[in-house]
Biopython code that builds the backbone (N, CA, C, O; Angstrom):
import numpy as np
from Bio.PDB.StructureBuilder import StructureBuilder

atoms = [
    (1, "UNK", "N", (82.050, 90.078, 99.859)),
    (1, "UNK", "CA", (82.587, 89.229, 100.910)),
    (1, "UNK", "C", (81.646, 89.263, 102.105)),
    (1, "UNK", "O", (81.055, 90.258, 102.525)),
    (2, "UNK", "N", (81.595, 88.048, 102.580)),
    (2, "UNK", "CA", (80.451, 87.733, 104.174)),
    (2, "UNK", "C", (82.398, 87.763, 105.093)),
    (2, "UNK", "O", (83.520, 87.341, 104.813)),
    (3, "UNK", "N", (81.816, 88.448, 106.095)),
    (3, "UNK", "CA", (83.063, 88.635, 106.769)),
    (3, "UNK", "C", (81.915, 88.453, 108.255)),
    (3, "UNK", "O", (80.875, 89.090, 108.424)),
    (4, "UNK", "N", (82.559, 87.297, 109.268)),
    (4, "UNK", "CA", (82.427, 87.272, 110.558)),
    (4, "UNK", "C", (83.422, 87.573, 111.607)),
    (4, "UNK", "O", (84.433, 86.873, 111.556)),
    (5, "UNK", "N", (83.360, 88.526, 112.624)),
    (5, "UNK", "CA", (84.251, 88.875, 113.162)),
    (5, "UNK", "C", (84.533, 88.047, 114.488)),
    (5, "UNK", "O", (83.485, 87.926, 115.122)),
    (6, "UNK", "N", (85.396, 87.563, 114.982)),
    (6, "UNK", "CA", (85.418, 86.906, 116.229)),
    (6, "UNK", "C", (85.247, 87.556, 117.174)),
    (6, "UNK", "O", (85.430, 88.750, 116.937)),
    (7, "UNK", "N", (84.911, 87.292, 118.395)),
    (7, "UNK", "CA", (84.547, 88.081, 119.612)),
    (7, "UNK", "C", (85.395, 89.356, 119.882)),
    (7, "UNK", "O", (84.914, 90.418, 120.276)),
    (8, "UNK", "N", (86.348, 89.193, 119.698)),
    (8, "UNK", "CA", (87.697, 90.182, 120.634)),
    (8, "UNK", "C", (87.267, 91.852, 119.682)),
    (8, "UNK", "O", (87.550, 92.974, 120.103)),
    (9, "UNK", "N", (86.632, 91.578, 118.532)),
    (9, "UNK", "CA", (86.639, 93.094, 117.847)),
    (9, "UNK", "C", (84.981, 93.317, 118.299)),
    (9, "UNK", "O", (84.073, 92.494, 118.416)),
    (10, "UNK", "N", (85.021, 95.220, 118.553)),
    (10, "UNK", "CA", (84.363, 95.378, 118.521)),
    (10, "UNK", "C", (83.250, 95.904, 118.048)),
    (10, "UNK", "O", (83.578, 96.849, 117.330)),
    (11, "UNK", "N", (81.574, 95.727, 118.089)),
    (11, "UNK", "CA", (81.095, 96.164, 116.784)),
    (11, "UNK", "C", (81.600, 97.032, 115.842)),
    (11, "UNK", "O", (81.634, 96.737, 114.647)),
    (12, "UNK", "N", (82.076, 98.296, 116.374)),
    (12, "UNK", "CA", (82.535, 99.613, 115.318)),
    (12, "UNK", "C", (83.448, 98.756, 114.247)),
    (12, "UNK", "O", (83.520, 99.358, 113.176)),
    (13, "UNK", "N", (83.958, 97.867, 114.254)),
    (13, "UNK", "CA", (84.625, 97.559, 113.501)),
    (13, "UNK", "C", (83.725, 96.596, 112.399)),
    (13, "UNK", "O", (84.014, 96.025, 111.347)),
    (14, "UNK", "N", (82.912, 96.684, 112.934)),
    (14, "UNK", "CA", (81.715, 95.752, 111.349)),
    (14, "UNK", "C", (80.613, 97.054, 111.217)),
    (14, "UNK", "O", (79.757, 97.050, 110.332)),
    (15, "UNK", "N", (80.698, 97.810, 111.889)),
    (15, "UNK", "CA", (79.906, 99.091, 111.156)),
    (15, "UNK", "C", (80.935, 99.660, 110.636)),
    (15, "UNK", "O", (80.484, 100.619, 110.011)),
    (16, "UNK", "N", (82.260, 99.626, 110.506)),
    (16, "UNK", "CA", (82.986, 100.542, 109.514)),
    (16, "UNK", "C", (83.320, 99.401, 108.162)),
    (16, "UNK", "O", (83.661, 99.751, 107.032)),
    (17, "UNK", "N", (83.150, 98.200, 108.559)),
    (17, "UNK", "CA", (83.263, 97.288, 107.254)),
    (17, "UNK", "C", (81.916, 97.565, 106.345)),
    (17, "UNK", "O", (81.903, 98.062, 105.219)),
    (18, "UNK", "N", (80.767, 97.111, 107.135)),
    (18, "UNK", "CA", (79.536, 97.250, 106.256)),
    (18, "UNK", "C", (79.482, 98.869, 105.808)),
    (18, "UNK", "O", (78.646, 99.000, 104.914)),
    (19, "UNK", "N", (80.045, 99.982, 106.120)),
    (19, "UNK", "CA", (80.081, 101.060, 105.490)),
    (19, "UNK", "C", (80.706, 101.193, 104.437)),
    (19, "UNK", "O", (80.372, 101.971, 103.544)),
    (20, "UNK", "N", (82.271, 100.014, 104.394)),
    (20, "UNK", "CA", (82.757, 100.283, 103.242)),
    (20, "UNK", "C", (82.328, 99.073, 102.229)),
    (20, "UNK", "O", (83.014, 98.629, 101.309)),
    (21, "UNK", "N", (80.988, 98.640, 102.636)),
    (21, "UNK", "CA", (80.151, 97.445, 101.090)),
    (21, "UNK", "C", (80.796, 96.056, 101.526)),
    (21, "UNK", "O", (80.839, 95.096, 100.757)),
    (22, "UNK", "N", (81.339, 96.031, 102.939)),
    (22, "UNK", "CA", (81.613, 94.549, 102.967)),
    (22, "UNK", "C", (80.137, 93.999, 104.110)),
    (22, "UNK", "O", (79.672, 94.735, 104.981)),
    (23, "UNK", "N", (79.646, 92.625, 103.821)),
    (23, "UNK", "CA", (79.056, 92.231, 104.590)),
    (23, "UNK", "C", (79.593, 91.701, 106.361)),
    (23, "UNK", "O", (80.159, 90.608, 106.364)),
    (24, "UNK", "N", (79.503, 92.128, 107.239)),
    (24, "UNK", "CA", (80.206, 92.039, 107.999)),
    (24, "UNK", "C", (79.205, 91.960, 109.647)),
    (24, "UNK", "O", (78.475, 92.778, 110.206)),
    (25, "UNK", "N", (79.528, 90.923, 109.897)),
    (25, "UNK", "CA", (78.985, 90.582, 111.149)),
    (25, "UNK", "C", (79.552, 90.050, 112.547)),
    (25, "UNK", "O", (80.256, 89.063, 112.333)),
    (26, "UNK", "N", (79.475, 90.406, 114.049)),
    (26, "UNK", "CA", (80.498, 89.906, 115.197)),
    (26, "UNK", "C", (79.381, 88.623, 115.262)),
    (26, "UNK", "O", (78.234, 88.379, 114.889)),
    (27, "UNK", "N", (80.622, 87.898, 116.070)),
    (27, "UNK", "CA", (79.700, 86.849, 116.402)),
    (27, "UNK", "C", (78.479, 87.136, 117.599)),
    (27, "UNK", "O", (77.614, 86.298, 117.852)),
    (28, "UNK", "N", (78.554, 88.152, 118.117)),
    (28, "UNK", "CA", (77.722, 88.317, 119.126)),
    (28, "UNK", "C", (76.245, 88.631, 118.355)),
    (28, "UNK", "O", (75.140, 88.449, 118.867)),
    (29, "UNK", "N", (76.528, 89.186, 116.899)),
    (29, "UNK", "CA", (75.340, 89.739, 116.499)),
    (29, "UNK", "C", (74.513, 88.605, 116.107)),
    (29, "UNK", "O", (73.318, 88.734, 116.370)),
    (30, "UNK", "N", (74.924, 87.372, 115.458)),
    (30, "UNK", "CA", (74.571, 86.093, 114.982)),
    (30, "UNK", "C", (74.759, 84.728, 116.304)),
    (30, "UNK", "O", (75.340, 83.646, 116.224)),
    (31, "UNK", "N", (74.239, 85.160, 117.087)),
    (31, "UNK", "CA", (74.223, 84.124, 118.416)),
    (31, "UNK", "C", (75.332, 83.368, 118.802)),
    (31, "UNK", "O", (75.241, 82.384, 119.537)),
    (32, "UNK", "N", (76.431, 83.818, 118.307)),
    (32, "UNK", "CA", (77.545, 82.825, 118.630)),
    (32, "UNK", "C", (78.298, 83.469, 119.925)),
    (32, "UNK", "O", (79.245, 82.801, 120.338)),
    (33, "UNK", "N", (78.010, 84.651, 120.606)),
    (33, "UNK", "CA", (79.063, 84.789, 120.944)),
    (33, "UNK", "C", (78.926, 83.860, 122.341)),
    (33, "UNK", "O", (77.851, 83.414, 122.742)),
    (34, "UNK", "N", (80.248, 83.650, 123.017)),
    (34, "UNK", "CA", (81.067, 83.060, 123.893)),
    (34, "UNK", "C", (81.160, 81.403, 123.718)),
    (34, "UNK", "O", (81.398, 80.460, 124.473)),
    (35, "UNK", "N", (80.865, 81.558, 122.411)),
    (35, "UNK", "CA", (80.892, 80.079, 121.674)),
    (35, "UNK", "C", (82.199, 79.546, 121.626)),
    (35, "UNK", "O", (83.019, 80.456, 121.742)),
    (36, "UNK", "N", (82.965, 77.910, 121.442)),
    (36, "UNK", "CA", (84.048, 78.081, 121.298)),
    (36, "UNK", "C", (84.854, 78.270, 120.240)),
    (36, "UNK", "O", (83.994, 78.672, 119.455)),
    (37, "UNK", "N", (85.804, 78.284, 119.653)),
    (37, "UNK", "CA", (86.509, 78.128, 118.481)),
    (37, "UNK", "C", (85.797, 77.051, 117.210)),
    (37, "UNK", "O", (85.451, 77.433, 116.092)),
    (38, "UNK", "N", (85.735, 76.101, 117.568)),
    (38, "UNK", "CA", (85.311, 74.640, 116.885)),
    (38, "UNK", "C", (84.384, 75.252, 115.945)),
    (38, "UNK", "O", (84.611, 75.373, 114.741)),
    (39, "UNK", "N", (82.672, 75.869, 116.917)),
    (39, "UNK", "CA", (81.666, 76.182, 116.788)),
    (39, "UNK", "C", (81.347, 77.491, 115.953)),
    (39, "UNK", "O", (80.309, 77.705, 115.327)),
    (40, "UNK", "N", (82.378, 78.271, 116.064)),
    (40, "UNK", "CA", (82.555, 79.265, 115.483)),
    (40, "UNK", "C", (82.916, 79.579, 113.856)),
    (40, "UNK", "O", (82.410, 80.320, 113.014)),
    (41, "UNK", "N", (84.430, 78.319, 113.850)),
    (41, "UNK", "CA", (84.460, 77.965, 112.938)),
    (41, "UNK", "C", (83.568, 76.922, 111.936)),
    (41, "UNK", "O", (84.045, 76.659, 110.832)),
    (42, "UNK", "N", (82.677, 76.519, 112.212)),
    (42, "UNK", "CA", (81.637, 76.051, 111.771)),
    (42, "UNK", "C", (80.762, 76.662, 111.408)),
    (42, "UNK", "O", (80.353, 76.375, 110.283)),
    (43, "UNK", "N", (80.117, 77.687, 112.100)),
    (43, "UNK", "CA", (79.437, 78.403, 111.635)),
    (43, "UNK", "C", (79.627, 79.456, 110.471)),
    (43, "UNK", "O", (78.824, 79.764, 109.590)),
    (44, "UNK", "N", (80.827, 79.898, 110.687)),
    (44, "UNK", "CA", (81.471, 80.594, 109.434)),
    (44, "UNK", "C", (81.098, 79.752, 108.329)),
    (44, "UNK", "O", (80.201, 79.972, 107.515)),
    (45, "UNK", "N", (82.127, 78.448, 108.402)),
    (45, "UNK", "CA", (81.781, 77.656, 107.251)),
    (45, "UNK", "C", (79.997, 77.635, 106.926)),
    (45, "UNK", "O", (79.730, 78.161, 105.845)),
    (46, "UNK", "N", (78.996, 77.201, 107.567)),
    (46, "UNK", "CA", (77.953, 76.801, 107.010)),
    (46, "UNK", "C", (77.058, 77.876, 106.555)),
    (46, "UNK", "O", (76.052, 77.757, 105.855)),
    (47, "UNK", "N", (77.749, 79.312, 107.228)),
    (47, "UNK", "CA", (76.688, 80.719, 106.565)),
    (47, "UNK", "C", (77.551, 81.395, 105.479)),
    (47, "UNK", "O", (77.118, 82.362, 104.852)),
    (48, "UNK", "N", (78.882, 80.831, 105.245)),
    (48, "UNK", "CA", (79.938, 81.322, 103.570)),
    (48, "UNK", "C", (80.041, 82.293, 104.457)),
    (48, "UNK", "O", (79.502, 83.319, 104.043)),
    (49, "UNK", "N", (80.575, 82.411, 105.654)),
    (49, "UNK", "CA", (81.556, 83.532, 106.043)),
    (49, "UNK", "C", (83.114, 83.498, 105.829)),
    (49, "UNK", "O", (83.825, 82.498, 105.736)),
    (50, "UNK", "N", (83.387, 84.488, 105.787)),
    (50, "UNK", "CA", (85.345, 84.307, 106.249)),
    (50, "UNK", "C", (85.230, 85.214, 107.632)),
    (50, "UNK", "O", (84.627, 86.209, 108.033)),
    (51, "UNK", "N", (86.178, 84.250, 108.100)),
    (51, "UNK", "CA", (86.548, 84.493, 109.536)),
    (51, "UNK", "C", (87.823, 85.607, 109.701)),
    (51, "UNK", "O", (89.018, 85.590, 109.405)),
    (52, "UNK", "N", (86.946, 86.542, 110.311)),
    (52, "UNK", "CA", (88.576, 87.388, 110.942)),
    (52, "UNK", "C", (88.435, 87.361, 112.704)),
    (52, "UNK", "O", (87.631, 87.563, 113.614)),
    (53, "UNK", "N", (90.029, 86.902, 112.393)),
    (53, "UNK", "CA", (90.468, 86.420, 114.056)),
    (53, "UNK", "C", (91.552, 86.617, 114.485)),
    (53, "UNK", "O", (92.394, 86.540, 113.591)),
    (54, "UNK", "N", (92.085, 86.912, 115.761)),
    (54, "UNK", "CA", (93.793, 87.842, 116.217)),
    (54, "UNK", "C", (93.893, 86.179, 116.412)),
    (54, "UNK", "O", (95.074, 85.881, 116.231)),
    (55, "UNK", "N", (93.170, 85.087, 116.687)),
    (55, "UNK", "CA", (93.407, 84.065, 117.794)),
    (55, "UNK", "C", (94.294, 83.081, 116.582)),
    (55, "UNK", "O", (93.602, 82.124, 116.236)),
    (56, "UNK", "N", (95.359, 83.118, 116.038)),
    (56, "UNK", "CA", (96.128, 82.316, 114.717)),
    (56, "UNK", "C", (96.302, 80.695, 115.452)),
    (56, "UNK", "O", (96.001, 79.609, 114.957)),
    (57, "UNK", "N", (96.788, 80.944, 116.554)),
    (57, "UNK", "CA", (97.071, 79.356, 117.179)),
    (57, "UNK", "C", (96.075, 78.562, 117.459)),
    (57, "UNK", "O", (96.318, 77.392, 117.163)),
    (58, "UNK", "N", (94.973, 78.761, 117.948)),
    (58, "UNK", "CA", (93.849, 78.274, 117.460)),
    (58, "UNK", "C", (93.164, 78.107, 115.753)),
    (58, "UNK", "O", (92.705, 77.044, 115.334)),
    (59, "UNK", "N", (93.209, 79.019, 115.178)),
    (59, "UNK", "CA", (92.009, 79.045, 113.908)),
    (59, "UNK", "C", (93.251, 78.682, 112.917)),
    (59, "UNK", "O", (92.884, 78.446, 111.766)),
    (60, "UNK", "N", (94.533, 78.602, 113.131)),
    (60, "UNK", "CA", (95.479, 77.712, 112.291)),
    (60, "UNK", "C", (95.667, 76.603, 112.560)),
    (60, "UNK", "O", (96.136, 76.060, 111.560)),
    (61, "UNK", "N", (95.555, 75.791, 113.511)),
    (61, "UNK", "CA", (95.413, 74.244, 113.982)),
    (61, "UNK", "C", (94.237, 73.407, 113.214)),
    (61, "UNK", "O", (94.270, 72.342, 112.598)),
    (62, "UNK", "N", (92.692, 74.761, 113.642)),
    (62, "UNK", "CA", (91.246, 73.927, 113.079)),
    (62, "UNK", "C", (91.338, 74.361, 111.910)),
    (62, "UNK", "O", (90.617, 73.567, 111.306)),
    (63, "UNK", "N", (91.798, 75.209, 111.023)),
    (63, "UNK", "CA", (91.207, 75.449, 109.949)),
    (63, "UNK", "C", (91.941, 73.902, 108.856)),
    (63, "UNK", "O", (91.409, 73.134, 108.055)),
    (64, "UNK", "N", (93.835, 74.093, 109.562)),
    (64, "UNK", "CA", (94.387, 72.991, 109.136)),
    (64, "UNK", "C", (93.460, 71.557, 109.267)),
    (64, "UNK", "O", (93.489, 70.570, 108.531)),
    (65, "UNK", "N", (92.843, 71.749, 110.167)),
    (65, "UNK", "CA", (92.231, 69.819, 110.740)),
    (65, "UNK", "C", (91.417, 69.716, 110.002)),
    (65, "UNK", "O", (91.334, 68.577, 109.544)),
    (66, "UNK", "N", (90.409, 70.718, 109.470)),
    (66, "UNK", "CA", (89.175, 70.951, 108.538)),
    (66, "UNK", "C", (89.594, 70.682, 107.570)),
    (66, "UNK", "O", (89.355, 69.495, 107.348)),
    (67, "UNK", "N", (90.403, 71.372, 106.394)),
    (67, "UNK", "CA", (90.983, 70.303, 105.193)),
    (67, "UNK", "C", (91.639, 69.366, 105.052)),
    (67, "UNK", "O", (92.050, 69.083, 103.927)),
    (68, "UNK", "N", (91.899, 68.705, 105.991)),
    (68, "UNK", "CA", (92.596, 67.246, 106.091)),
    (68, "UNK", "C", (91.422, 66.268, 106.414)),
    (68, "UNK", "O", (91.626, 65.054, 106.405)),
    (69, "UNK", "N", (90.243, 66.767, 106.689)),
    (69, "UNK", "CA", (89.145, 65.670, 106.311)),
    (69, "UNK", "C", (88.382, 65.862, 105.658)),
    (69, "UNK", "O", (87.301, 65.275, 105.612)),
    (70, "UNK", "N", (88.840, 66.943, 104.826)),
    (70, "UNK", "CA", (88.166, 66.755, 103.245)),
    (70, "UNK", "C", (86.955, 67.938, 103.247)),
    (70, "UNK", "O", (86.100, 68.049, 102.368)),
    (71, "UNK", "N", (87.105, 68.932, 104.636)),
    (71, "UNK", "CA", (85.501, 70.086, 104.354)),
    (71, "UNK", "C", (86.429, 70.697, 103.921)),
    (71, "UNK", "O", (87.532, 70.208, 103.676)),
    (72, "UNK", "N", (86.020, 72.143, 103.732)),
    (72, "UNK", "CA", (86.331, 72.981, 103.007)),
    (72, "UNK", "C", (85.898, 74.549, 103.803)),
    (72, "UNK", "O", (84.764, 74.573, 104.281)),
    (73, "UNK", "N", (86.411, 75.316, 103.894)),
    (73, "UNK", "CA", (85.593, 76.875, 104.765)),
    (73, "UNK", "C", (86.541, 77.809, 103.745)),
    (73, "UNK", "O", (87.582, 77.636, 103.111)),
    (74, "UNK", "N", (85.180, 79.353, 104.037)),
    (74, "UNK", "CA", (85.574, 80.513, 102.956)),
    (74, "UNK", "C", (86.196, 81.400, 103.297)),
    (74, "UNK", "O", (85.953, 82.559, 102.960)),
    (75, "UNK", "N", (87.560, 80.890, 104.379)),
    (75, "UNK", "CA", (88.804, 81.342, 104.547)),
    (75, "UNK", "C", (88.902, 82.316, 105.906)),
    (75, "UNK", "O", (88.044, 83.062, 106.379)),
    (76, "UNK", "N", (89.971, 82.095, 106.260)),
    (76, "UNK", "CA", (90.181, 82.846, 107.396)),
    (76, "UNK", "C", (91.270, 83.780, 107.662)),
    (76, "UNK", "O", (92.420, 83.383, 107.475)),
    (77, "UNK", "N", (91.111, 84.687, 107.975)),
    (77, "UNK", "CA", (91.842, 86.201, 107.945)),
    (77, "UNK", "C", (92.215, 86.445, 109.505)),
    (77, "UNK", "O", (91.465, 86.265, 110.464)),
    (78, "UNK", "N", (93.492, 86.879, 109.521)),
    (78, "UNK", "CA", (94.129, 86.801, 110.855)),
    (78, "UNK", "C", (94.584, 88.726, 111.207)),
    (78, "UNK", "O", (94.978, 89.588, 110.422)),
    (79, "UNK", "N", (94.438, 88.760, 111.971)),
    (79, "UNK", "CA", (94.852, 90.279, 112.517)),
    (79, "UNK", "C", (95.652, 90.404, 113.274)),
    (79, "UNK", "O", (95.206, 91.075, 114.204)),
    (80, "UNK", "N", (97.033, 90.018, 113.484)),
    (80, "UNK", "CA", (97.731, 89.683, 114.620)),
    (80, "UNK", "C", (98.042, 90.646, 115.356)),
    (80, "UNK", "O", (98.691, 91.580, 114.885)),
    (81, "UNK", "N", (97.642, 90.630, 116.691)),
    (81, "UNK", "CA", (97.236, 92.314, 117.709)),
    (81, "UNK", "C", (98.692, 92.683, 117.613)),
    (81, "UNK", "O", (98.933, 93.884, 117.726)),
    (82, "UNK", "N", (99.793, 91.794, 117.408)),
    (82, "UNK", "CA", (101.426, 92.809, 117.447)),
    (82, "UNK", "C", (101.366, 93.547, 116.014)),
    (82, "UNK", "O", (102.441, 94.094, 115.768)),
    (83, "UNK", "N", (100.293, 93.726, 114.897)),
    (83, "UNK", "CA", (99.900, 94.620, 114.171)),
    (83, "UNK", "C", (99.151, 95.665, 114.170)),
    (83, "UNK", "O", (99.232, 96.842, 113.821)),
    (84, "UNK", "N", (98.464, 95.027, 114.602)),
    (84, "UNK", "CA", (96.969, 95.761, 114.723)),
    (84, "UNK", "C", (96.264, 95.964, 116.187)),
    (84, "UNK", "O", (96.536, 95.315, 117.196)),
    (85, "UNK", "N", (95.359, 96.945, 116.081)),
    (85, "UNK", "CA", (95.180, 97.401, 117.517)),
    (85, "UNK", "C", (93.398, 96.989, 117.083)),
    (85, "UNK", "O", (92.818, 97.113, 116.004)),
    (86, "UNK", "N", (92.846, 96.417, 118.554)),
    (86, "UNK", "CA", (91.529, 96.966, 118.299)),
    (86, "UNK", "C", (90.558, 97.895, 119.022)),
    (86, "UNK", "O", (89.328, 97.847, 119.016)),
    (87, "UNK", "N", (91.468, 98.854, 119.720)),
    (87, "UNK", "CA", (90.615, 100.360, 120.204)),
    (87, "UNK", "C", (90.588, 101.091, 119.121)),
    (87, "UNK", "O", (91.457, 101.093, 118.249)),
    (88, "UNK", "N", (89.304, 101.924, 119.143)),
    (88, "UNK", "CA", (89.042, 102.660, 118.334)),
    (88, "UNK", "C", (89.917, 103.443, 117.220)),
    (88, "UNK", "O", (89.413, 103.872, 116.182)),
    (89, "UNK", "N", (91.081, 103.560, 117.502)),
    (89, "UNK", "CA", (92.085, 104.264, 116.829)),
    (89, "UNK", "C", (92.938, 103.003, 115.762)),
    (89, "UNK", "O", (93.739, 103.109, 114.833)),
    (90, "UNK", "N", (92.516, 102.243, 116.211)),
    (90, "UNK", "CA", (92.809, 100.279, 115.257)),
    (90, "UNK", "C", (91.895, 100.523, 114.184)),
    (90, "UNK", "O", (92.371, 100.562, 113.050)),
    (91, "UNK", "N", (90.355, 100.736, 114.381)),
    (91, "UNK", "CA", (89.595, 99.867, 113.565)),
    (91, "UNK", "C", (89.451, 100.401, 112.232)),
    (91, "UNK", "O", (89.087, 99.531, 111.442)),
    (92, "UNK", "N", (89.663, 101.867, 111.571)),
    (92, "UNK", "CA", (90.082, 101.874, 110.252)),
    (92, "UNK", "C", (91.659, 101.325, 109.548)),
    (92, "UNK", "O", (91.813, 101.366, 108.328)),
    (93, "UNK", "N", (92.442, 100.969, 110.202)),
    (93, "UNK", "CA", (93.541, 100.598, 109.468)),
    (93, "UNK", "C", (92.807, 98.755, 109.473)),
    (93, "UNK", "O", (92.603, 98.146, 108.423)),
    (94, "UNK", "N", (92.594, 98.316, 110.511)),
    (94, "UNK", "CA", (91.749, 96.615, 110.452)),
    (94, "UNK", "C", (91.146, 96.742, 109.362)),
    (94, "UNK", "O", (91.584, 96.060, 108.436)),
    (95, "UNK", "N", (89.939, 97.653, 109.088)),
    (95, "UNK", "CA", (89.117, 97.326, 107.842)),
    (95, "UNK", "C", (89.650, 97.991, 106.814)),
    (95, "UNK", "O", (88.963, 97.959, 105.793)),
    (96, "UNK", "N", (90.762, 98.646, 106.748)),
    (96, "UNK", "CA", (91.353, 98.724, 105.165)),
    (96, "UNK", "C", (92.350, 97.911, 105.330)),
    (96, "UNK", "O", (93.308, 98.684, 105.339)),
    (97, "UNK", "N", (92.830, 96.680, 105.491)),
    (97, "UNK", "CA", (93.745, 95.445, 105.923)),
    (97, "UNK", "C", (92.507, 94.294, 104.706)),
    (97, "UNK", "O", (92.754, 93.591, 103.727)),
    (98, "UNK", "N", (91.328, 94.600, 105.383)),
    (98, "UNK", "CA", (90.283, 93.053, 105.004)),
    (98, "UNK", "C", (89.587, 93.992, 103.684)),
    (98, "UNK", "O", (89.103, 93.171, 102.904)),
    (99, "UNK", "N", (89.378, 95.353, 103.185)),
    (99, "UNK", "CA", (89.145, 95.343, 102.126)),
    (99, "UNK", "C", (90.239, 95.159, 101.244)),
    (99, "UNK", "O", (89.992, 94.679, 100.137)),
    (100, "UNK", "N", (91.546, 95.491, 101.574)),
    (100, "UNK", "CA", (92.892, 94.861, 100.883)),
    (100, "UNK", "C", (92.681, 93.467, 100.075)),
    (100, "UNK", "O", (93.132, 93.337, 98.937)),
    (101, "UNK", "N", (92.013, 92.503, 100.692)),
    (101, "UNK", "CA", (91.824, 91.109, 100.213)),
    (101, "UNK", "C", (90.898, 90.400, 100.188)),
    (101, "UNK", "O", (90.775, 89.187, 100.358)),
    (102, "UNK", "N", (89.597, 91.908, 99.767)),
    (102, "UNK", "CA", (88.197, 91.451, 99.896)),
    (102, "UNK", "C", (88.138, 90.721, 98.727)),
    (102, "UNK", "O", (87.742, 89.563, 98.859)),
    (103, "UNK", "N", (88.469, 91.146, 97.463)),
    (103, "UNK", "CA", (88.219, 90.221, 96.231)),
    (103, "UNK", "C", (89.499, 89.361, 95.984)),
    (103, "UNK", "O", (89.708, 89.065, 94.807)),
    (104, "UNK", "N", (90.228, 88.996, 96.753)),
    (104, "UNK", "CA", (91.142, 87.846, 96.406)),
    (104, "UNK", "C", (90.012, 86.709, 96.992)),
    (104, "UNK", "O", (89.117, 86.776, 97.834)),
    (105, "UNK", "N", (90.482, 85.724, 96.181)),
    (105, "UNK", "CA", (90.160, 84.039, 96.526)),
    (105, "UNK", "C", (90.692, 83.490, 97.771)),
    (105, "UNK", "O", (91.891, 83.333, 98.002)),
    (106, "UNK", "N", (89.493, 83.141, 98.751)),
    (106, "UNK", "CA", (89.965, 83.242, 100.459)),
    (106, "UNK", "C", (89.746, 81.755, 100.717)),
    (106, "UNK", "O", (89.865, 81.322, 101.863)),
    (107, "UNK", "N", (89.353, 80.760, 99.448)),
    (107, "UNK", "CA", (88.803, 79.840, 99.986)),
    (107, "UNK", "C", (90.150, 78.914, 100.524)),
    (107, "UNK", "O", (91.234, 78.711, 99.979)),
    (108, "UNK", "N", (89.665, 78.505, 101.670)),
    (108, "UNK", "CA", (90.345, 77.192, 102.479)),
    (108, "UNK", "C", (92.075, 77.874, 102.552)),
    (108, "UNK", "O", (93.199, 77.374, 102.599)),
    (109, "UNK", "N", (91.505, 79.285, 102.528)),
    (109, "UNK", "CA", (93.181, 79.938, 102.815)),
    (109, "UNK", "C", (93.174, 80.678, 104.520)),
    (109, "UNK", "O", (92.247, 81.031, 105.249)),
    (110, "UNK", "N", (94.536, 80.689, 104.670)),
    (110, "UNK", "CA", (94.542, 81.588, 106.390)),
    (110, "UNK", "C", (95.565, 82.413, 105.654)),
    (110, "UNK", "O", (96.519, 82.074, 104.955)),
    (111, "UNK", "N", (95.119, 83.535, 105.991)),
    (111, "UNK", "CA", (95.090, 84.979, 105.155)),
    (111, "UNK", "C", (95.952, 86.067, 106.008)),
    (111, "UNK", "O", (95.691, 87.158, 105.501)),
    (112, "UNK", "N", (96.733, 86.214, 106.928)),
    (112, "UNK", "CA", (97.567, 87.335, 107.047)),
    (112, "UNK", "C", (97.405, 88.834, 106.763)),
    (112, "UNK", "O", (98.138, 89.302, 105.891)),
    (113, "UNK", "N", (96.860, 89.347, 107.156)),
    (113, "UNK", "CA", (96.718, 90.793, 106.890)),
    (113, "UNK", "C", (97.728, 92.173, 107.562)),
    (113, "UNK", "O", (98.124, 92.464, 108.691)),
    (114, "UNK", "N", (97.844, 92.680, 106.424)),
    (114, "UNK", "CA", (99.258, 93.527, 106.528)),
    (114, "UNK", "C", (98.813, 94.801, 106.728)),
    (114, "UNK", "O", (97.638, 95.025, 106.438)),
    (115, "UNK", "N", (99.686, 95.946, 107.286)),
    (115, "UNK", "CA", (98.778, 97.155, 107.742)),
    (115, "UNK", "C", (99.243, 97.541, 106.026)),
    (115, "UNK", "O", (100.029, 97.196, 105.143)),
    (116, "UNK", "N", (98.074, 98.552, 106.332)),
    (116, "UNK", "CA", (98.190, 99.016, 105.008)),
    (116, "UNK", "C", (99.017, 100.439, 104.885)),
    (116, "UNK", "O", (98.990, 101.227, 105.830)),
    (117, "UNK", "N", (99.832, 100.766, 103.550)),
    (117, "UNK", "CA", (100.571, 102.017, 103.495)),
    (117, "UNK", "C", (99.974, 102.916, 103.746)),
    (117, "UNK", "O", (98.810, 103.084, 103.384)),
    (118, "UNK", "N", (100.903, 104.017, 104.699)),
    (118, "UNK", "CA", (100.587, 105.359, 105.122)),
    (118, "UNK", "C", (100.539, 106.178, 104.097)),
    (118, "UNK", "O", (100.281, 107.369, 104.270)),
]
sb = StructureBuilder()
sb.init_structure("model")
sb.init_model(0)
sb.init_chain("A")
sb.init_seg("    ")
for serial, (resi, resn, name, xyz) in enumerate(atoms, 1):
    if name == "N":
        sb.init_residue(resn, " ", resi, " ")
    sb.init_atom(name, np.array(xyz, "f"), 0.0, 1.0, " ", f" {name:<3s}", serial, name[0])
structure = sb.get_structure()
């Protein structure tokens, strides 16, 4: 899995993904950051990323508008902060959430991620 992280997480959380064999990048590392939503989601799409993002009311509106004119993106994964935390004491339960549904089929899906059992 190419996993792009949206702004709000921070690196440690794509150095503990790429530790556990996922490809994983913030947008800050790939020039996007303070980019907007639109742009972001675009870019995901055109480098075969999946998007992980707390921001659902946004990246569920565009991801919806994106298959209703027929593109297609390699799915987007939601972290909703009333789950998940992202201070340091967050970011291993976050990345065992996205290896949870690293090999499921993400395409043109918005993906929900559940904490994982204690």
């Amino acid at each position: 899995m190419k996993l792009l992280l949206d702004e709000m997480y921070p690196p440690a959380l794509a150095d503990a993904l790429r530790r556990s064999g996922i490809d994983a990048s913030n947008v800050g590392e790939v020039g996007l950051g303070g980019r907007s939503d639109p742009d972001i989601l675009a870019a995901a799409e055109a480098g075969g990323y999946v998007l992980l993002t707390e921001n659902v009311a946004d990246f569920a509106r565009l991801a919806t508008e994106h298959l209703t004119t027929g593109a297609h993106h390699p799915g987007v994964l939601t972290a909703l902060s009333s789950r998940f935390s992202r201070r340091p004491s967050g970011i291993n339960a976050i990345a065992a959430a996205v290896r949870a549904v690293a090999t499921d089929h993400l395409e043109d899906r918005l993906v929900f991620l559940e904490q994982p059992p204690q």
